[in-house]
N, C-alpha and C positions, 0 to 999 in steps of 0.2 A: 295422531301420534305414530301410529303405524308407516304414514306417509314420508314423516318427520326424520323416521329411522334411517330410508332410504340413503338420503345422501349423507347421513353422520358414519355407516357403514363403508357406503364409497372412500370416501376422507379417510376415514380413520384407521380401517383397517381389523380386519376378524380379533388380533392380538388384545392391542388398547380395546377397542369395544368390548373386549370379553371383560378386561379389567374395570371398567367404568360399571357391565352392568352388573357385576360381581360385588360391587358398590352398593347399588340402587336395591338389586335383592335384598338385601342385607338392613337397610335401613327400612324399606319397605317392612320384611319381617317384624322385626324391632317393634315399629309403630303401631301394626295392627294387631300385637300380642299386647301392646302396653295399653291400648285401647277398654281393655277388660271386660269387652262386649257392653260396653256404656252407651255406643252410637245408637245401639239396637234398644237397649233399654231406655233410651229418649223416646226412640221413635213409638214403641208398645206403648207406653203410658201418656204420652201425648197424645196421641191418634186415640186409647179409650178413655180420657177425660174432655177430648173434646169433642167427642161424638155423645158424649153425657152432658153437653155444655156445661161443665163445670172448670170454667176459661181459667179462673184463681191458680187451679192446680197444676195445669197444664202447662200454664205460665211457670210456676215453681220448678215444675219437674223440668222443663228448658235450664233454669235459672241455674236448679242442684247439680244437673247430667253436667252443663258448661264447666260450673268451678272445679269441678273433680276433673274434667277432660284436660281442662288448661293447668292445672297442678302438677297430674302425671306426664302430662306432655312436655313441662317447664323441666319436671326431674329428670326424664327419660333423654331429654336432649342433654340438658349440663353432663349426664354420667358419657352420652356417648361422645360429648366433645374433648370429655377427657379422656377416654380408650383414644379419640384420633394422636395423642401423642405420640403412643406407642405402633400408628402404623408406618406403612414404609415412608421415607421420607418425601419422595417423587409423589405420591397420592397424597401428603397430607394437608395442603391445602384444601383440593379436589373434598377427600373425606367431608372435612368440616363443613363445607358446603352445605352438601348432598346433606350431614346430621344437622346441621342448623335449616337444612328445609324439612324435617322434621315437626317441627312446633306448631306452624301454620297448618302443614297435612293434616297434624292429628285434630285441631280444634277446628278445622272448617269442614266436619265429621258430623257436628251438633249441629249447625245451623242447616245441615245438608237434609239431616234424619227429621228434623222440626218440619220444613215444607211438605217432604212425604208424607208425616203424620197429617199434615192439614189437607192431605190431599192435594196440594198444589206443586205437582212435579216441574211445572211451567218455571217455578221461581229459582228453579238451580241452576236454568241455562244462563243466563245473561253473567255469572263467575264461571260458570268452564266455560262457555265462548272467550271471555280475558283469558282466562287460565292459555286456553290451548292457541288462540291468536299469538301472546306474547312470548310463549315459551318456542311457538314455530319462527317467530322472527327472531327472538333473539340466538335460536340456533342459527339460525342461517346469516347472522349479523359475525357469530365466533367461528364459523366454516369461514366465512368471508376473508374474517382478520387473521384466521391463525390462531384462534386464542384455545385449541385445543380442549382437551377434559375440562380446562379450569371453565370454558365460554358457557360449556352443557351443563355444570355444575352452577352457576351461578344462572343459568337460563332458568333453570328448576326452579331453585330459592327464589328469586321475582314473582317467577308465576304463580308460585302455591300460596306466596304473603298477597299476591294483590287478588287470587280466588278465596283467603280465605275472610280478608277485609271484606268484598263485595258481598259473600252470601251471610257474613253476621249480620251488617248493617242491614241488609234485606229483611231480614227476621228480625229485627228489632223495631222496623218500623210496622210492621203488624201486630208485634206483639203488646205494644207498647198502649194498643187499645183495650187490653186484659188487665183487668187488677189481679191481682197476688195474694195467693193465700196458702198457709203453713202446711206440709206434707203429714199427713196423720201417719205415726208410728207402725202400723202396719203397712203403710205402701209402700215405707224406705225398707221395709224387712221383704216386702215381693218384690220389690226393685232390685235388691241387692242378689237374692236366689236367681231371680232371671238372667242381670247380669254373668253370676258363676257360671250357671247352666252355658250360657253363648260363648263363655269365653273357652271353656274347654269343648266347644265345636269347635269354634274358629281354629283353636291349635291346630285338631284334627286335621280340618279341613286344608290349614294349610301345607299339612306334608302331603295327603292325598289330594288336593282338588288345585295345588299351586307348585310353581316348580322349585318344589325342593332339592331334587335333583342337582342344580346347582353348587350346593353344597361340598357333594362326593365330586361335581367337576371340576372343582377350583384345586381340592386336596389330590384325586384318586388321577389327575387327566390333563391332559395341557389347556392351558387358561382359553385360548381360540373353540374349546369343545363348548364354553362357556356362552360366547357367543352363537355358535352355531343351533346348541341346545334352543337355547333364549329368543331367538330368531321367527324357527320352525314353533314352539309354540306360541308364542304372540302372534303371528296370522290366524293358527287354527283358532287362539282365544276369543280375538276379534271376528272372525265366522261364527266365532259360537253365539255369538250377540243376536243372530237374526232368530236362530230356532228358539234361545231364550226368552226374548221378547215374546214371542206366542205364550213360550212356556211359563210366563210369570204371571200373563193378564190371566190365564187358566186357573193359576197358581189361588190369583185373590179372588176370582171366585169359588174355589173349592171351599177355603176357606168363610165364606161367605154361607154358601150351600150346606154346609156341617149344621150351622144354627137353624137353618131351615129345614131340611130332608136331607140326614145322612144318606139314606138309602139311596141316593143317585148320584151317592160320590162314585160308583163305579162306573156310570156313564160317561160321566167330566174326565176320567181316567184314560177310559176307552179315547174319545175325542181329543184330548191331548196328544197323546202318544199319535195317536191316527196322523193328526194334523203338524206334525213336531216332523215325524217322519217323513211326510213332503217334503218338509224344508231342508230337515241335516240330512237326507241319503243324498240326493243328488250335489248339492253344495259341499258336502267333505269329498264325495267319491271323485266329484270333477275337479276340484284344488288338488286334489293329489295326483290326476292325470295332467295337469299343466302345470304339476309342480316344477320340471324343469327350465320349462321358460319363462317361467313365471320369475325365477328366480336369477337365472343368467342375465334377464333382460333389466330386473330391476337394481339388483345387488352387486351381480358383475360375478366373474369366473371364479373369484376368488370365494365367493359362498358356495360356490358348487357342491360342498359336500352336505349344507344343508335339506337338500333334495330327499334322499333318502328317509333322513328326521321327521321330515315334512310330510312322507308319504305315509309312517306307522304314527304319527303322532293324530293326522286328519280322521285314518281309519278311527283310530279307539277314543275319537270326539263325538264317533256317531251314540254312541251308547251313553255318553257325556250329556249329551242334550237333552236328556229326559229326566237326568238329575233334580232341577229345580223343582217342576210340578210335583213330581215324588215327592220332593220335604217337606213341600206345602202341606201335600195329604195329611204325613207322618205327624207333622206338626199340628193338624187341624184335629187329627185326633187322639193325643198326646203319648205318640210312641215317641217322644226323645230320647228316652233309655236305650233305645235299642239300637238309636244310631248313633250316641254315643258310644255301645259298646260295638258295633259295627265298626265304625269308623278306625277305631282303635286297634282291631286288628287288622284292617284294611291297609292301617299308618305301618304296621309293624310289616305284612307283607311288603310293603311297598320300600319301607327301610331298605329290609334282607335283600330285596333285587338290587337293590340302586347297588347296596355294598356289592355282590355276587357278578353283576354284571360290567357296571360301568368300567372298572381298572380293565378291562380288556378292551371294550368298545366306546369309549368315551359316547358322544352327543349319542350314538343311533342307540347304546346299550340302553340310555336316561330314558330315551322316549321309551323302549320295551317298556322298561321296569314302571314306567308312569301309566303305558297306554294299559297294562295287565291289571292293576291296581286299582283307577278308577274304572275299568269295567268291572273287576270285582267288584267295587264300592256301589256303582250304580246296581250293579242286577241285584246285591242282599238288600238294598231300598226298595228297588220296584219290586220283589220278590213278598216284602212287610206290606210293603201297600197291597199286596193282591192286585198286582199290576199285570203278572202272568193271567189270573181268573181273568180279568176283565178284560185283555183282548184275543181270548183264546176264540173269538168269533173273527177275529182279523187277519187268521196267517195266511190266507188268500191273498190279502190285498198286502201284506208285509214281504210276499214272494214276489210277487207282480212286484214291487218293488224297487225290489233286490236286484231281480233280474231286467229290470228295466236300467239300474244304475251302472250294472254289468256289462250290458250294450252298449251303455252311453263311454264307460271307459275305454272299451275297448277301441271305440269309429277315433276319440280324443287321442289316445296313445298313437293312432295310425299317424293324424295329422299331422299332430306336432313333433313326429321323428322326419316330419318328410320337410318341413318347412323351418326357415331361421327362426332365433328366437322370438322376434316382437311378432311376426306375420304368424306362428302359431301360437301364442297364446292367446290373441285376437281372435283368431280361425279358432281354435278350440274351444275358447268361449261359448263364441256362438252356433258352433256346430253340436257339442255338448247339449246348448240348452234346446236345439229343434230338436234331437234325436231323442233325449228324455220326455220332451212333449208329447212326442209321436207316439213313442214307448205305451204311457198313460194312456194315449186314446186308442191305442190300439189291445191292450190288455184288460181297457174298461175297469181302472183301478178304482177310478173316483165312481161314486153312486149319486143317485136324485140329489138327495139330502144335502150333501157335499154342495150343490151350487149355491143356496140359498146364504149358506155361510160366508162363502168367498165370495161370491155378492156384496153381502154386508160389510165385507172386512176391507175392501178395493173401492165402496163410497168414499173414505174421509182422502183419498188419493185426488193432486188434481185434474183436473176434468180432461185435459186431453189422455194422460195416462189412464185414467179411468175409463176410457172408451176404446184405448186399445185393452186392457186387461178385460174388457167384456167381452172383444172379438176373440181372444183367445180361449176364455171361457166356454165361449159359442163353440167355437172347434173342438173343442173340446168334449164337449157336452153334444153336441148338434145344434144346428139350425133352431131348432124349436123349442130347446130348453128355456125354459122362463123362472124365474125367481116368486114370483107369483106365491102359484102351491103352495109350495116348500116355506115362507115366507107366512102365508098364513096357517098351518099346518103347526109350526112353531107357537105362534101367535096362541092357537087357540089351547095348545099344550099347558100353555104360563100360565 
């Protein structure tokens, strides 16, 4: 998707693409508010009725989450197709669009949340593989002809009806092996508290953890700040995916671990955070040291002033990325209360900046007032968790760090002011990543322990990459380092 944006940018222009995704926020919001945290309450009461193989029920709660998703979805679409009257005349085809892919979005939510529940993450790819094939050809089919906002808009609507056909019909041919059985009176009453409970996170979360900001820029700022904003955080969002990923498979085991031996949630904390921070210091520090060619090269002069955005929006991801395992905790040991009342005034600081700031500064203000926000947001969560307790044994290896990422910005900033666009962000790439390498083995950041892990985590890779990630390990480690030990060491911990 990120790829996709590339030449719609080129084409179209900071202006129009501000107004298209000024659109898409908008409808985006709308849907995941109207949702009423229903997707989640699928997913919880699925995943524990069928981990109790009681299939009847599990089937029901699929059955009840659907007609209520496709209800509110059915009303939520009709009311916004009637707002599209009232918008400008030039967008109001575009509008309808963008609101009638609406309905599909919100209902292909449940059949997404069912496979999770089963534990079969496998089954959601084969609809967003359609989804993202058809929506990248049929952009590049209305680039092609001309056909403007209406091609992007009408690219969307296909893709999100034929993702959200493939993954119903997918769950229905599984489920279809379960018999059906009535929801007993109390489940629809903790079904429905659960739901409340997520939906007033979600709010939360999406004025601090999503770019609300867009909002004051559409009113407080010219439409192009819009785009620009919009831009610089969807790269940083899509980076955030890699430190996430660690941070969510932690996530389900913490949760996991609570039923077992709370007492070593604070270890799972420690290793988190430990191993999160590998991944997002060097990855946001070095995007925001190639942020300029990174961006000349792919979006062209005219993003230029995304660079800046790009560079405070990356930093205040780093403390971003620790967000998920924390809620897991939070959640695991049922402090919601607190990050609902967190959140809440984390949403109100974050308001007060956007107003305070942005009419002076448009894009670079938003990032401020977003990147201050959610690092407030993250450090009063990791703070609940005793996130600070648990790795007050690590500010050693948090400094080695730090100052290893600091090295690595500074050799990246040399390069890429000495060389053109494409040849430095190539060259700083991969200058960045040896020099960070080095950094590590030379400040001896990683310990024993550490190899046995990334050992394990660099098997399910294939086998030629797996053998270079061993050598590097070895360098890393030395010569001699074996997985062995460490390996059985664990082993006999379990």
């Amino acid at each position: 998707m990120l790829i996709a944006s590339v030449p719609v940018a080129r084409v179209m222009g900071p202006k129009v693409l501000g107004h298209y995704i000024y659109l898409l926020f908008l409808t985006g919001t709308a849907q995941r508010l109207a949702n009423f945290g229903i997707p989640a309450t699928c997913c919880k009461y699925m995943a524990e009725f069928l981990g109790r193989q009681q299939y009847g029920i599990a089937h029901e709660v699929f059955r009840v989450t659907f007609r209520y998703q496709a209800t509110i979805s059915g009303i939520i679409t009709s009311l916004g197709l009637c707002l599209v009257a009232f918008s400008e005349p030039e967008y109001r085809l575009i509008a309808a669009l963008i609101v009638a892919s609406m309905w599909p979005a919100m209902i292909s939510y449940i059949p997404a949340q069912a496979n999770v529940a089963a534990e079969n993450l496998r089954a959601n790819l084969p609809a967003s593989i359609v989804y993202l094939i058809t929506y990248t050809a049929l952009v590049i089919l209305s680039l092609a002809l001309h056909w403007g906002l209406v091609g992007l808009a009408i690219a969307t609507l296909v893709s999100r009806v034929l993702e959200a056909g493939l993954r119903y019909f997918g769950v229905q041919r599984w489920l279809r092996s379960y018999p059906r059985a009535a929801l007993p009176p109390q489940l629809r009453n903790r079904m429905f508290n659960f739901s409340r409970h997520n939906l007033v996170l979600l709010a939360l979360g999406l004025v601090v953890w999503d770019r609300s900001e867009v909002l004051f820029l559409k009113q407080l700022s010219d439409v192009q700040q819009v785009a620009f904003y919009s831009l610089a955080f969807s790269i940083a969002n899509q980076l955030l995916m890699v430190p996430r990923a660690l941070s969510n498979a932690i996530g389900i085991t913490i949760l996991a671990q609570y039923g077992r031996d709370p007492l070593r949630l604070g270890a799972l904390v420690r290793n988190a955070t430990r191993y999160v921070s590998v991944l997002a210091i060097p990855l946001f520090l070095g995007t925001a040291a190639i942020a300029e060619p990174l961006i000349r090269s792919t979006y062209g002069g005219g993003y230029v002033a995304v660079v800046p955005v790009l560079w405070i929006i990356c930093i205040s991801s780093i403390p971003r990325a620790f967000q998920l395992h924390t809620e897991y905790l939070l959640q695991a040991t049922e402090k919601q209360r607190f990050m609902v009342k967190w959140l809440a005034v984390t949403a109100l600081v974050n308001v007060s900046l956007d107003a305070l700031i942005i009419p002076n500064h448009g894009a670079l203000g938003a990032a401020i007032a977003n990147g201050l926000a959610q690092t407030m947001g993250v450090a009063g969560l990791f703070w609940k968790a005793d996130g600070a307790y648990s790795m007050r044994s690590q500010i050693r290896f948090l400094g080695a760090l730090c100052v290893s990422g600091a090295v690595m910005v500074g050799a990246v900033l040399v390069v890429v002011r000495a060389l053109p666009p494409w040849l430095g962000l190539v060259a700083g790439v991969a200058i960045g990543a040896v020099i960070f390498f080095v950094c590590l083995r030379t400040t001896r950041s990683l310990e024993a322990e550490d190899w046995g892990r990334l050992h394990q985590w660099t098997q399910p890779l294939p086998r030629p990459i797996h053998r270079i990630m061993l050598r590097l390990l070895a360098l890393q480690f030395g010569p001699d380092s074996s997985p062995a030990p460490v390996v059985a060491a664990q082993s006999s911990n379990q």
